[in-house]
Structures are given as structure tokens and as C-alpha cells.
LUMDREN-201540 format. One record per residue (C-alpha): residue number from 0; x, y, z; residue in three letters. Coordinates in pm, 1 decimal, padded with zeros to 6 digits. Layout:
<rs>
(r NUM (X Y Z) 'ala')
...
</rs>
This chain:
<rs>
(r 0 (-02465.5 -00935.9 -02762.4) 'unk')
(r 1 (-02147.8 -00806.1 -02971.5) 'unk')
(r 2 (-02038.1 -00488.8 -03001.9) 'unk')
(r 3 (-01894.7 -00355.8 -03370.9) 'unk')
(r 4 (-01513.8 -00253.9 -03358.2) 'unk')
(r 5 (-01487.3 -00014.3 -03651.8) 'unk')
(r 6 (-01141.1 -00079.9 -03809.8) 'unk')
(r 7 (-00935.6 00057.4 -04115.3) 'unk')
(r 8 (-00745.5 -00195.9 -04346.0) 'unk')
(r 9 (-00425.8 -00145.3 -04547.0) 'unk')
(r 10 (-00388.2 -00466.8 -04768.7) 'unk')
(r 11 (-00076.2 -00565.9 -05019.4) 'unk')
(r 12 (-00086.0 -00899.6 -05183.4) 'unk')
(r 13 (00174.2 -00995.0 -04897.1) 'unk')
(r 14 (00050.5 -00855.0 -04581.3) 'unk')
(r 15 (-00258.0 -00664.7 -04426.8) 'unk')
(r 16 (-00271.1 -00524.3 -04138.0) 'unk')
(r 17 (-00638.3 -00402.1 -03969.5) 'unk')
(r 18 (-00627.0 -00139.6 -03716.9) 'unk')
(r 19 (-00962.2 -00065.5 -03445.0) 'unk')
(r 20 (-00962.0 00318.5 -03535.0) 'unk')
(r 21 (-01102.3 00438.3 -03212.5) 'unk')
(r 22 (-00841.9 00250.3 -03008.8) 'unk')
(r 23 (-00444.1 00317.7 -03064.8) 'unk')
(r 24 (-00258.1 00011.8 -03024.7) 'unk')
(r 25 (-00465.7 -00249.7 -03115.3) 'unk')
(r 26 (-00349.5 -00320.5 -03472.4) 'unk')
(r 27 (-00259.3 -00642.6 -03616.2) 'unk')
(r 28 (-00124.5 -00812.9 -03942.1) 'unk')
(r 29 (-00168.5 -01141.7 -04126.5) 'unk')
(r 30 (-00183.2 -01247.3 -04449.4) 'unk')
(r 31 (-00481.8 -01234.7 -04554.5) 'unk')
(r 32 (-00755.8 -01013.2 -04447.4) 'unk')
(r 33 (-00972.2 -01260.9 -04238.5) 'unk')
(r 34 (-00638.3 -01391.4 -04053.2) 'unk')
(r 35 (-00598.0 -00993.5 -03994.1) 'unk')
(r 36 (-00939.2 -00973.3 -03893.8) 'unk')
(r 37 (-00915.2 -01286.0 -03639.5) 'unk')
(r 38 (-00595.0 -01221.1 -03506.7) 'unk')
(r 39 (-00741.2 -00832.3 -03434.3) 'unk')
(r 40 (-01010.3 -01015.1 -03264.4) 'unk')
(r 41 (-00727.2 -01258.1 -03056.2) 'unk')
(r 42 (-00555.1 -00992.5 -02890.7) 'unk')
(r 43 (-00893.3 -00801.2 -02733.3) 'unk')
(r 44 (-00801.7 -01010.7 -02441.0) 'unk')
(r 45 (-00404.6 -00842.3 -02488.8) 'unk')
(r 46 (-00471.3 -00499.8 -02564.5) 'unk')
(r 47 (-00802.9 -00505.9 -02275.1) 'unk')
(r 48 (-00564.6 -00439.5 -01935.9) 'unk')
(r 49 (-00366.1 -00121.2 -02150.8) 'unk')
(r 50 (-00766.0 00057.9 -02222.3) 'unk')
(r 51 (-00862.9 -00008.2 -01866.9) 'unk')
(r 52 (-00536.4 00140.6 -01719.3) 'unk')
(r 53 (-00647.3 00395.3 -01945.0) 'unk')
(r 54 (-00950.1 00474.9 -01801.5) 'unk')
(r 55 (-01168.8 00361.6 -02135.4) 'unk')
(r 56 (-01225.1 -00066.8 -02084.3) 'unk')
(r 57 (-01305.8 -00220.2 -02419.0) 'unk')
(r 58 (-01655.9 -00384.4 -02411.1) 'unk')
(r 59 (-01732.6 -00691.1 -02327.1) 'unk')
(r 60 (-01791.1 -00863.2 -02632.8) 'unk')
(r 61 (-01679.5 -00745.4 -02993.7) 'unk')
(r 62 (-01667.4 -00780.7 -03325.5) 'unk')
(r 63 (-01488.4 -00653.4 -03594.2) 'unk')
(r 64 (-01618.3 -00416.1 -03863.9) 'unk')
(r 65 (-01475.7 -00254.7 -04144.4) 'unk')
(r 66 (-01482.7 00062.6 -04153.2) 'unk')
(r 67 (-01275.6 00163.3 -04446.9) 'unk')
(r 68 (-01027.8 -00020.9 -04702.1) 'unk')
(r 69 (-00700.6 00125.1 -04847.1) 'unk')
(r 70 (-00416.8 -00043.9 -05038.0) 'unk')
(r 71 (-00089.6 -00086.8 -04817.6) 'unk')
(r 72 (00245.9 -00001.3 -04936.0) 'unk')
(r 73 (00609.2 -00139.7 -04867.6) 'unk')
(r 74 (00575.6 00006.0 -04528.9) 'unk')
(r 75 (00265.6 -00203.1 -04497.4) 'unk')
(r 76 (00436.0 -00489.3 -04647.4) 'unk')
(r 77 (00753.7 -00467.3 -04436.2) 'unk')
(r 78 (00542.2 -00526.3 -04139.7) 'unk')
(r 79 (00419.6 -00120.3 -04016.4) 'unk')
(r 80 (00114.7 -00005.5 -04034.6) 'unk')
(r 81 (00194.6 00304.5 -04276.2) 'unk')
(r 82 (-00138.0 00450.5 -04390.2) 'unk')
(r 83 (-00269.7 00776.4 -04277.0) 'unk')
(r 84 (-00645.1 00667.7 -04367.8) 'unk')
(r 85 (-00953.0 00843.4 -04312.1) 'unk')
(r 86 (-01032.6 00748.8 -04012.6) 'unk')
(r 87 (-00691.1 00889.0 -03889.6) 'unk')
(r 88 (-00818.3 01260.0 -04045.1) 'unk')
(r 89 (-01059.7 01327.4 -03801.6) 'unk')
(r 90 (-01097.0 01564.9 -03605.6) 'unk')
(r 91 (-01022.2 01571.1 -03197.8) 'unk')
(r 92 (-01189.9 01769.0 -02922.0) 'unk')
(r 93 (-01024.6 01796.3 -02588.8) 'unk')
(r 94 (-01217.4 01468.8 -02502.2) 'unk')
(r 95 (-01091.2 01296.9 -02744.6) 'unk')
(r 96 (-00704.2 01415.4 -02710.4) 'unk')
(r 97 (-00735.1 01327.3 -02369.9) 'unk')
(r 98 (-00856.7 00977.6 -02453.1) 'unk')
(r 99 (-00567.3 00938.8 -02711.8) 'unk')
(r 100 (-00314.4 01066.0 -02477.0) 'unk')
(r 101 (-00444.7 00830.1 -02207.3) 'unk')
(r 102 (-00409.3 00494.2 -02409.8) 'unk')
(r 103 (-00059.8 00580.4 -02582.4) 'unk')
(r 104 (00044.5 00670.4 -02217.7) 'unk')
(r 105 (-00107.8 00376.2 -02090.2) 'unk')
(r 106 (00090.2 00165.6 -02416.1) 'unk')
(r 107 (00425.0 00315.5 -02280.4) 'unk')
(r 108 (00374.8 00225.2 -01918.6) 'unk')
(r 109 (00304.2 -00093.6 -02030.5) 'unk')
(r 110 (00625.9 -00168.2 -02217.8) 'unk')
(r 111 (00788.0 -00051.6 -01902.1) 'unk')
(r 112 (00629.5 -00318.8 -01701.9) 'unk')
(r 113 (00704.1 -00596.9 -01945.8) 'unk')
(r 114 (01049.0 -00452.2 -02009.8) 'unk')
(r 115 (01157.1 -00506.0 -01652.5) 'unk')
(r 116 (00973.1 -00827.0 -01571.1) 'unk')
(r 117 (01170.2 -00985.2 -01860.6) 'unk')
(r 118 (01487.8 -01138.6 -01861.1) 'unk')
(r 119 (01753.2 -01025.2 -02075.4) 'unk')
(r 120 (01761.4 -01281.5 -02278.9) 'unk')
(r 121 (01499.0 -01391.6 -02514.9) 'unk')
(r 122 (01376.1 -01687.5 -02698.1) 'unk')
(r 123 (01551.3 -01629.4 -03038.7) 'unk')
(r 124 (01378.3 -01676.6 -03389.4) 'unk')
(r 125 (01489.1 -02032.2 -03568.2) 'unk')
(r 126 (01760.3 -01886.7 -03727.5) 'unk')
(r 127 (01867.7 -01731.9 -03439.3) 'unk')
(r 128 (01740.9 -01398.9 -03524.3) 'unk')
(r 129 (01568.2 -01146.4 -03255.5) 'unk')
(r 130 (01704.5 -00885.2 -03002.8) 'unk')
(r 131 (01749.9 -00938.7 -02644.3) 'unk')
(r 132 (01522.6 -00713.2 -02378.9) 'unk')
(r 133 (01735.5 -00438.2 -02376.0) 'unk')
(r 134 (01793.9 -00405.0 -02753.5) 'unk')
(r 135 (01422.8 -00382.4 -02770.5) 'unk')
(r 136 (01413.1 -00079.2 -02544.8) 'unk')
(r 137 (01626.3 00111.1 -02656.1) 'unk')
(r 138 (01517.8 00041.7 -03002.3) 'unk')
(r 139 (01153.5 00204.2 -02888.0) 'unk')
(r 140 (01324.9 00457.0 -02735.1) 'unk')
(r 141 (01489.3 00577.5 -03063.8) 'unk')
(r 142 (01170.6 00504.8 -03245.1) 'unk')
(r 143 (00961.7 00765.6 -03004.9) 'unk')
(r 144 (01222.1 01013.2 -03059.8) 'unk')
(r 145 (01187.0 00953.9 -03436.7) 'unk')
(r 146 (00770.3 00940.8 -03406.0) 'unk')
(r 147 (00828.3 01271.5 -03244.1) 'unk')
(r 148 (00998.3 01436.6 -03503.2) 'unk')
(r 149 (00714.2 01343.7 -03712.3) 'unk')
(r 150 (00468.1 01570.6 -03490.6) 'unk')
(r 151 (00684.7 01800.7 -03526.7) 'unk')
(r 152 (00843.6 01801.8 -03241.5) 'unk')
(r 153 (01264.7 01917.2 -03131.5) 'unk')
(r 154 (01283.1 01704.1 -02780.9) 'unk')
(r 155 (01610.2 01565.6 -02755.9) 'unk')
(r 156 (01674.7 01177.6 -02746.4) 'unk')
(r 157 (01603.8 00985.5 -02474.9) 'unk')
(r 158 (01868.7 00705.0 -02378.1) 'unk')
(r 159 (01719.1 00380.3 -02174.9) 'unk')
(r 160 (01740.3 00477.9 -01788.7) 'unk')
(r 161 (01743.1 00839.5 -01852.0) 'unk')
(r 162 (01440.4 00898.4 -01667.6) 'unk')
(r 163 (01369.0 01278.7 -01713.5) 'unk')
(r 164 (01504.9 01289.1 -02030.3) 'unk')
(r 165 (01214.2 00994.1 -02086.0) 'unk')
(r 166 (00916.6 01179.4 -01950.0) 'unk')
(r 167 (01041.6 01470.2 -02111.1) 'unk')
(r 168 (00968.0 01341.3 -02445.7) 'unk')
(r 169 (00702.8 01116.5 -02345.4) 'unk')
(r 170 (00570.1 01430.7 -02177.1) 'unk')
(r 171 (00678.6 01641.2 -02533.2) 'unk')
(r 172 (00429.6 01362.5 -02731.0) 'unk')
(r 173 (00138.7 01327.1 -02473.4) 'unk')
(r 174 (00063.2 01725.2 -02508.6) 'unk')
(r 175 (00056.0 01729.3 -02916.5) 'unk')
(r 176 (-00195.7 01431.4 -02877.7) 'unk')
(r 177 (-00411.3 01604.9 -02611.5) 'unk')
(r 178 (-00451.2 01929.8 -02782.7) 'unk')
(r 179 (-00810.6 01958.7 -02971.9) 'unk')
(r 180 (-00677.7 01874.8 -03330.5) 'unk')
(r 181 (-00888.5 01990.4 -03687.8) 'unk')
(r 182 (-00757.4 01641.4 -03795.8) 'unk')
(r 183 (-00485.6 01799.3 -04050.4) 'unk')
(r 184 (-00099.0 01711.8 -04083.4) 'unk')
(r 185 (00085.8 01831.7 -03782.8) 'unk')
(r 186 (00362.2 02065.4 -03874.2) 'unk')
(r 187 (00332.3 02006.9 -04224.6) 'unk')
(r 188 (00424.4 01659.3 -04195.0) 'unk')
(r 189 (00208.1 01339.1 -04283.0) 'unk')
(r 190 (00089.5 01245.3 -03959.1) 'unk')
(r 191 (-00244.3 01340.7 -03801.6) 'unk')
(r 192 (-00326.9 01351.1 -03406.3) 'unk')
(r 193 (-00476.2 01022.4 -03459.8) 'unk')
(r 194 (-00240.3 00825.1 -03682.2) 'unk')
(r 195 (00070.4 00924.7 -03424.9) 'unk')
(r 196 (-00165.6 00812.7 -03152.7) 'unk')
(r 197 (-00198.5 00481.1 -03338.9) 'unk')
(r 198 (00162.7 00431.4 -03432.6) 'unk')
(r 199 (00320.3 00489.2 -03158.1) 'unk')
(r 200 (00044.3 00304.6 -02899.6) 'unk')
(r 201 (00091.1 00008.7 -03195.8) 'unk')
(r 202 (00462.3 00018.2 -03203.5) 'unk')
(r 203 (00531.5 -00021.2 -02805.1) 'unk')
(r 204 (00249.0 -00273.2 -02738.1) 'unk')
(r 205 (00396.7 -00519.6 -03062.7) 'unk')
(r 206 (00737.4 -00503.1 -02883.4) 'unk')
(r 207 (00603.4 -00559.1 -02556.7) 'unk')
(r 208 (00397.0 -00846.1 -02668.9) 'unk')
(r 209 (00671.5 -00966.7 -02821.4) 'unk')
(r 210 (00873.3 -00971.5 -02504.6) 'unk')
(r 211 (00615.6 -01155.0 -02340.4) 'unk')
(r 212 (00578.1 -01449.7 -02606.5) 'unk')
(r 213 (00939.3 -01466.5 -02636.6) 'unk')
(r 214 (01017.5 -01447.8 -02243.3) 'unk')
(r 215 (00812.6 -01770.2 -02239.0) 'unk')
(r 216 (01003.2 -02140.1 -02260.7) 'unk')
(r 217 (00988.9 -02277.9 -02605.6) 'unk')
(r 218 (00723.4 -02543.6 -02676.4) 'unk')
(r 219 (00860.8 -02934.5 -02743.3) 'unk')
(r 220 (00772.6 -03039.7 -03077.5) 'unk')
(r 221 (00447.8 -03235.5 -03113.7) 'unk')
</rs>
């Protein structure tokens, strides 16, 4: 027996990108909405080990189900999934902070692990494109700092191996989330409690994914 993952879609004629709305992280793109839909489906088996270090396993068997439809935007077509929908203006009792918090802290940690399993050096794109392992950091790291200015939030940057100055902004981020939220614009910016759960889960787990795939030997043409 399946169980229905509700998800929000942001389509251009170029790109769409689904996103499970009651799980930050797990939000993938494709061309087409049924290749977003399957490749969503693909990565339960990825994005399962972050929700049970998170305290909240996925279930055993799902299915995808659309909860809402939007259309994307250039964000949405350069490859980000841009939309406050919805879904993402909800609001969040301490329960559900806590669960947010949980799974974007749970993104972060694993990132980390990735991160330092990797080698420097990565598999590069066919024209040679792609950043190394520790471009990738510190690109996330500048991206955080940059998600939390969003919330509304003056931390100050965090540089790769600056530990405290790390947890202080992770720390900075993780309390926004976990406050009980009306589901309005933090700060008078954009974002909701949800969507910079989403993001920022979304954006650490596609870079560490993509550290695994390309820490892996290239496959010999068929």
C-alpha cells in the first residue's frame, strides 16, 4: 500500500521542478513534469537516511501527489526552486518548527559528512565545467549566509572551517525555523518559515548529492 506525497510544482516551458511540501529537501527538476515527478520519486531512497537522522522516517512506500500547480520563473528556469507557493504560507506550531528545524539541520550535517568523505577533486562536466569539493563548500557556506539574510537575519559570514562562526549561523537559522510561525513573510521579506526550510534543506542536499555522483569513477562508454 502507497502512501500520497503531497507536492507543489513550479513549471516553465524549460524546466519544472516538484517539491514534497511537508518535507524540506526533497525537491527535484526535469523537464517535463512526469520526469519531475519520477525523478522526485528516485531520490526517496536519497533523501530517506537525512528524515530518519531527523527523527521523522519517510514511509515505506510513496507516491507522488499534486498538491498545487504554479508557473516557475527564471529562477525556476535557471535551475532553483524560486516559488513561495501555498503550501509554503502555512502556518507552523512549535511541532512543526521543530520538525522543520530538525530536517534542515539534519540536510546540513549531511553535507558535512559527504563534504569530508570526498576527495577534492571531482569528476568534471564534459566540457570540463564543475567545482572541486571545497569550492562547493564554501559556495553553501556563502549561500546560508545569503538564505539568512532573507529571514531576516544580521549573523556574520561563516568561512569553511570556522566552526563557531558555523554553528553560530546555523544556530542563527535553526531558531527562526523553530519558532511557531502565522505562515507570513519573515521580516518583511518574501520568504515564509516553510519556503526557507525548503530552500535551504534543498540547496545543501543537491550539492551534496552532487558530490556523491561526481566523487564516483566515470562510467566507460557502452
Amino acid at each position: 500500500m502507497t502512501e500520497p506525497i503531497a507536492v507543489a510544482v513550479e513549471g516553465t516551458p524549460k524546466k519544472t521542478f516538484v517539491t514534497a511540501i511537508d518535507w524540506p529537501g526533497w525537491s527535484r527538476s526535469a523537464k517535463t513534469l512526469p520526469e519531475a515527478l519520477e525523478a522526485l520519486v528516485a531520490y526517496a531512497t536519497r533523501y530517506a537516511p537525512i528524515a530518519k537522522a531527523a527523527g521523522h522516517p519517510l514511509p515505506a512506500n510513496i507516491e507522488a501527489e499534486v498538491f498545487e500547480t504554479s508557473d516557475g520563473n527564471g529562477g525556476t528556469e535557471f535551475g532553483v526552486p524560486s516559488l513561495v507557493t501555498e503550501a509554503d504560507r502555512r502556518s507552523t506550531s512549535a511541532a512543526d518548527g521543530q520538525r522543520l528545524a530538525a530536517l534542515v539541520e539534519a540536510s546540513w550535517a549531511y553535507l558535512d559528512k559527504v563534504a569530508k568523505a570526498a576527495p577534492e577533486a571531482l569528476r568534471k562536466g564534459p566540457r570540463g565545467g564543475g567545482r572541486d569539493t571545497s569550492k562547493i563548500v564554501s559556495h553553501t557556506l556563502e549561500s546560508d549566509h545569503g538564505y539568512s539574510r532573507a529571514m531576516g537575519l544580521k549573523v556574520p559570514a561563516a568561512k569553511p572551517g570556522d566552526r563557531v562562526a558555523i554553528r553560530r549561523l546555523r544556530a542563527a537559522v535553526l531558531e527562526v525555523l523553530a519558532a511557531p510561525s502565522d505562515g507570513s513573510q519573515l521580516s518583511g521579506n518574501r520568504w515564509t518559515v516553510r519556503y526557507a526550510a525548503h530552500r535551504i534543506a534543498w540547496h545543501s542536499l543537491d550539492h551534496a548529492w552532487e558530490i556523491e555522483d561526481k566523487s564516483k569513477p566515470e562510467e566507460p562508454a557502452s
